[in-house]
N, C-alpha and C positions, 0 to 999 in steps of 0.2 A: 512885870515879873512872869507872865504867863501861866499859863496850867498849871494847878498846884494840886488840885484834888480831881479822880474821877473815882464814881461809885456805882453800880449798881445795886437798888431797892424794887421792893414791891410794892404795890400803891392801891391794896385791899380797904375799903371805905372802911370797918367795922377797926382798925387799929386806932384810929381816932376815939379816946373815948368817949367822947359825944355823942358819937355814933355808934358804937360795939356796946354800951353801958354792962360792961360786964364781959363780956364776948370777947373782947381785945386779951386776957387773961388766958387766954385758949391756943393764943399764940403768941407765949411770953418772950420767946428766944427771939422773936420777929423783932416783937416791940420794943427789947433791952439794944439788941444789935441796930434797929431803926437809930436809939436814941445816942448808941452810942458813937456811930459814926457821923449822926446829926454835930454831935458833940466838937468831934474832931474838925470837920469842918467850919464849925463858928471858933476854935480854937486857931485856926491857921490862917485867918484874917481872911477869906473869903471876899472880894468884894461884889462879885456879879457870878451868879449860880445860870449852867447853861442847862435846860430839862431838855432832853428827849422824852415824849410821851407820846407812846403807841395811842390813844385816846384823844387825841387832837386830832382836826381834821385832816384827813392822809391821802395820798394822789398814787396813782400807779406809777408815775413816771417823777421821782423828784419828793422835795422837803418841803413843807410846809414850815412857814415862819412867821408868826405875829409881830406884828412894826407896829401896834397902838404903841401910845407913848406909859401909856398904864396898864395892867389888866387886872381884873377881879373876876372872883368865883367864891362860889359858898358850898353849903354840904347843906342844899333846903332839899334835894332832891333825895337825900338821903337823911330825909328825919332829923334835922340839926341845923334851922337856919340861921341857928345863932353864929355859928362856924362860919368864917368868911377873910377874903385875903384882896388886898389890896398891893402891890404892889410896882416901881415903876422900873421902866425897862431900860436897860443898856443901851440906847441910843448909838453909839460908835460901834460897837458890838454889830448892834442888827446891819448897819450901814455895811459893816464889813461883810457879813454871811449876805448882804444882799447880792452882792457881785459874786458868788458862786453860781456857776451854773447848775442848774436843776430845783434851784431856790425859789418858791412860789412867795410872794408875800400874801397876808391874807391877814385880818381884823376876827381878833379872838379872845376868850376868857380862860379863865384857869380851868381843864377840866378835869377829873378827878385822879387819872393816871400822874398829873405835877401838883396838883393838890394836897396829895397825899408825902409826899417828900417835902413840900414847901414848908406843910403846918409843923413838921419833928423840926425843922430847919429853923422855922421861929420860935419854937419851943424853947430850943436849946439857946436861944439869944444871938442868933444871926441877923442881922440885919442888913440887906445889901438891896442890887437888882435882879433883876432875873431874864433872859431871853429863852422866850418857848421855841419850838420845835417837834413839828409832826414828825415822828419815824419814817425814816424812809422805808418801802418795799422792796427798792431793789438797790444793791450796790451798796448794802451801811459801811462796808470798811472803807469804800473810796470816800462817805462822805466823812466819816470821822477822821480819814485821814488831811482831810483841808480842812478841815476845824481846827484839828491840833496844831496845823501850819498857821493858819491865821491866829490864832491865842497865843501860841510861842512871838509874835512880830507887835503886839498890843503890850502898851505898860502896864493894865491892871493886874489883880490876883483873882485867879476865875478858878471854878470847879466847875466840869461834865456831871451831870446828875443822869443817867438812863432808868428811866422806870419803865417796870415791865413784870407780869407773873410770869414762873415756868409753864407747866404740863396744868391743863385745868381737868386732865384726865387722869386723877387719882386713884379716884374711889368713885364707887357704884354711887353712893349717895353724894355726889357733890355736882357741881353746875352743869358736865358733859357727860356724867357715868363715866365708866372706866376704860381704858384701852392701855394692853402692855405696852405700848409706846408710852404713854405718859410718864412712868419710872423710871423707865430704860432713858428717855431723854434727859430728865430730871439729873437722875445719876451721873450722864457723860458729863452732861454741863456742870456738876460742882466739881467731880473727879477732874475734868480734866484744867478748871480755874488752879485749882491745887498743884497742876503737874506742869502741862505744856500745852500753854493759851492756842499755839499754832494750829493742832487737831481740832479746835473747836468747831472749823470751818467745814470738818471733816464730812459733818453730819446727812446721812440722807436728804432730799429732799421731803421722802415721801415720812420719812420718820416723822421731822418736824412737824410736818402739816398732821400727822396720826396724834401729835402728841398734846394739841389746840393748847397751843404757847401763845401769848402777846410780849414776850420781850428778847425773844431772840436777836432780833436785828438793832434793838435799841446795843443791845450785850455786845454786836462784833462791832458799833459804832463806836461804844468806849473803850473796847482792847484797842481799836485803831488809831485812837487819837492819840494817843499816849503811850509808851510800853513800861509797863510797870512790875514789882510782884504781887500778883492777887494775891490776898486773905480773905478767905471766907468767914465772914463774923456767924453767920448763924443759916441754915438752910432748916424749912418743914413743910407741911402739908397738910395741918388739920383738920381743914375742910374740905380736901379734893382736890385745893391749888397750892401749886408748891409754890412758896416765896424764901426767895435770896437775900440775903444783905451780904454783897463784898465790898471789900476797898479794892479797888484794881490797880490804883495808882494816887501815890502820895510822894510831892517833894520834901528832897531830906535835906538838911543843911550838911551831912557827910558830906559830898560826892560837888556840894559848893565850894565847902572848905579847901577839897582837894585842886580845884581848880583855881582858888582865888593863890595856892600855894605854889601851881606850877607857874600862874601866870607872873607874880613875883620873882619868882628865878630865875624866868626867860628877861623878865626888863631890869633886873639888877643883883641878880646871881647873890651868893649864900652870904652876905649883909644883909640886904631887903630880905631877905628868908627870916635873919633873925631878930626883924624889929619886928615881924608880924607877932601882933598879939593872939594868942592861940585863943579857941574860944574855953569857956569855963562852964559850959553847962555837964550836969549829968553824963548823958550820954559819950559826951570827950574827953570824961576824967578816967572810964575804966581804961585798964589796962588788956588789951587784946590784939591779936594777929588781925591782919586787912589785905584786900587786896585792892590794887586800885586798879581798873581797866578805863582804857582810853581808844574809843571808835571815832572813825572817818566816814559817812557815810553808811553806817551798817558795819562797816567792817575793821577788824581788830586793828588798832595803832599803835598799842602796846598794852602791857601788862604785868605789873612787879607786885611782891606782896611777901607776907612773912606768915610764917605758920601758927609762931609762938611771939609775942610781946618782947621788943626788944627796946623798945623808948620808955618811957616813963607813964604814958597817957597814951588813947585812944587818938588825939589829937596829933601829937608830935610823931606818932605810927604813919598816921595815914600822909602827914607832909612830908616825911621821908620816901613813902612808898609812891604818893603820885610825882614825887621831881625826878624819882628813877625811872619811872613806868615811860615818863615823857624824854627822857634823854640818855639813860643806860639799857633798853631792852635789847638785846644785840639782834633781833629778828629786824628793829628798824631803825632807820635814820632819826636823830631828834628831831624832837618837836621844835617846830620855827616857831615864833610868835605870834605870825600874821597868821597862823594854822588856828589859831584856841575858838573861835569863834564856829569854827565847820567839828568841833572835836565833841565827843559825851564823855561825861563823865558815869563810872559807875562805882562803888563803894561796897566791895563784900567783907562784912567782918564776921571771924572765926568765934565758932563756939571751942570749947573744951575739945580736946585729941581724948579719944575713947579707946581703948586698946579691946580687939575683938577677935571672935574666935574661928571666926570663918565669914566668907560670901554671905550668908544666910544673912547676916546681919545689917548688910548693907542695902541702899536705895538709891540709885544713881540719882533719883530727880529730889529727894532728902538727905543724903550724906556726900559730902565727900571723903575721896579717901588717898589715906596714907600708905603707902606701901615700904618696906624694911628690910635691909638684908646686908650686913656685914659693914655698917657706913655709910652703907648706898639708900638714897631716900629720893623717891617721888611724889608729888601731890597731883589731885585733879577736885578741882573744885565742881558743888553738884550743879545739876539742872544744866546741862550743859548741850547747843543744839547736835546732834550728830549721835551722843551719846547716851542708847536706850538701856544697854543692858550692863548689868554688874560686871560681867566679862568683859566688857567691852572699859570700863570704867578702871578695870585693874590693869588691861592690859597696857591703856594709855598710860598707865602713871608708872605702870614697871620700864614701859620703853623711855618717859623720862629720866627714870632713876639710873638707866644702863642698864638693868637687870633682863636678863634673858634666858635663866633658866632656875630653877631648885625655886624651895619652897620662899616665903614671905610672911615676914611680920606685917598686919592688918591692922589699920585704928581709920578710925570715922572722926567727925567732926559735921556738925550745921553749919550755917551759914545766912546772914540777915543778909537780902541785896538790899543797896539804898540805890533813888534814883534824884537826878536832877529835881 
């Protein structure tokens, strides 16, 4: 199945209560957020958990990778050596990471940076393998990006786990004293998880190193392996170190669905359409607009969608809108068959149209927007690359609609993406 979950957490010894007895309650948003995407994960069938930990041992040049066939660690070093973790490792897995280049093998134990995600992870009743992974120093997006290649080509269900603190440079009283880098850094990095993962790269050198981080390059290892939409579960700083919990990427059965619907159509056209059994969960009984988008390499292959609910279900929306996306978009030729394999699928469905009263209201990377004028209507859905500013966001959608001059009716709408 490949990659189904990546996350970034912090891997603070004292959230363990064993270890904090008390102390963990000081950083409750860490430890709810810890537990609740521990949660999600042992929910999505998980079977082999991949840690990057800045806290294993690290090389200038290249990844560190433990190939014991088990590894254990405990928490005796931190007052609690009742706390201890046994577990065995992905063997096919490592075999594969071994053939990357820059991949060091190396005999290791759990140390506190995958310690600290593993214990929420058996908390919440996961049970699988795990392959460790020292941080790389240099290049984490090249190597996250042959990870995500090698996990997409394997049959199991695996998640990326990066652990890593932000800025240890908070507060006067906390492990490095203070430096306005430390905030400043802190801030880009949840703002810009929220907006546009791209910029993340943006960052000074010399910022970073002001701002005495340990998980920054775990963070651009797991934007790269996967592209997903972050959620920020919870961001703080209690002690002087900022700690994160996001989801950065979770598969959705939307954007499956849509594929298992074109791929039907292309081998037996609108009978086989209508024996598929649509699925019945939750999620595909509402009624709502979608859009469905379909890339080639990065790049757009099509794209159809409805603004307003025009099928019965969520379900029957999106199999109408990906058999169009894939063979009525008139920018391109249909989709072959032998195409579904090189093709993504992605799944935006429409919040509620909000009628508004101006720009002021709008967010290009939070709303999209509807534009209005005598019949004439265009849309532009948000977060979109190229397009930073409100103006810019109207202007695309008036030049959709044909409008070129006088004033506009204005309405917003959200937008959930779902990913593979």
């Amino acid at each position: 199945m490949s990659l189904v979950y990546t996350i970034f957490v912090p891997h603070p010894p004292l959230l363990v209560p064993e270890v904090g007895k008390g102390e963990e309650r000081k950083c409750q948003a860490s430890l709810d957020s810890y537990r609740e995407i521990s949660n999600r994960i042992a929910q999505a069938g998980v079977e082999t958990v991949i840690l990057v930990s800045p806290h294993a041992p690290l090389v200038k040049d290249g990844m560190t990778l433990v190939v014991d066939d088990n590894i254990q660690g405990s928490f005796a070093q931190f007052g609690a050596p009742q706390v201890s973790l046994s577990l065995a490792t992905d063997l096919l897995v490592i075999e594969q990471f071994r053939n990357l280049s820059g991949i060091i093998p190396i005999q290791g134990s759990i140390d506190h940076g995958a310690f600290v995600p593993l214990y929420f992870l058996q908390e919440a009743g996961w049970k699988g393998k795990v392959v460790l992974l020292g941080m790389p120093l240099e290049h984490p997006e090249d190597y996250g990006l042959r990870i995500g290649q090698i996990l997409e080509e394997l049959p199991g269900r695996y998640a990326l786990v990066a652990s890593g603190d932000l800025s240890h440079r908070l507060r006067e009283d906390g492990p490095y004293g203070f430096a306005s880098a430390g905030p400043e850094f802190d801030q880009f990095i949840v703002k810009t998880l929220q907006r546009d993962t791209r910029k993340i790269t943006d960052l000074p050198a010399d910022l970073v190193e002001e701002a005495g981080e340990c998980g920054y390059r775990s963070l651009l290892l797991a934007l790269a392996a996967k592209e997903g939409a972050p959620e920020v579960l919870s961001y703080e700083g209690p002690f002087g170190v900022g700690y994160l919990v996001a989801d950065l990427y979770h598969s959705s059965p939307l954007p499956q669905w849509a594929r298992r619907c074109l791929a039907t159509y292309l081998e037996k056209g609108e009978e086989g359409v209508l024996d598929l059994p649509a699925p019945l969960t939750s999620e595909f009984s509402v009624r709502r607009g979608c859009f469905v988008t379909l890339k080639q390499g990065g790049n757009l292959r099509g794209c159809i969608g409805t603004t307003e609910p025009w099928q019965e279900n969520l379900a029957l929306e999106i199999q109408h809108n990906a058999i169009a996306a894939g063979t009525q978009d008139p920018r391109f030729r249909p989709v072959r068959g032998e195409e579904l394999d090189s093709l993504s699928f992605t799944v935006d469905v429409l919040g509620e149209l909000e009628k508004i009263d101006g720009p002021e209201e709008l967010d290009p990377w939070r709303y999209g927007v509807v534009v209005r004028q005598r019949g004439k209507s265009g849309l532009l859905l948000p977060h979109l690359e190229g397009v930073d500013t409100v103006a810019e966001q109207i202007s695309i959608a008036q030049q959709k609609a044909g409008i070129y001059e006088g004033s506009v009716e204005l309405w917003r709408f959200e937008v959930k993406r779902h990913y593979e």
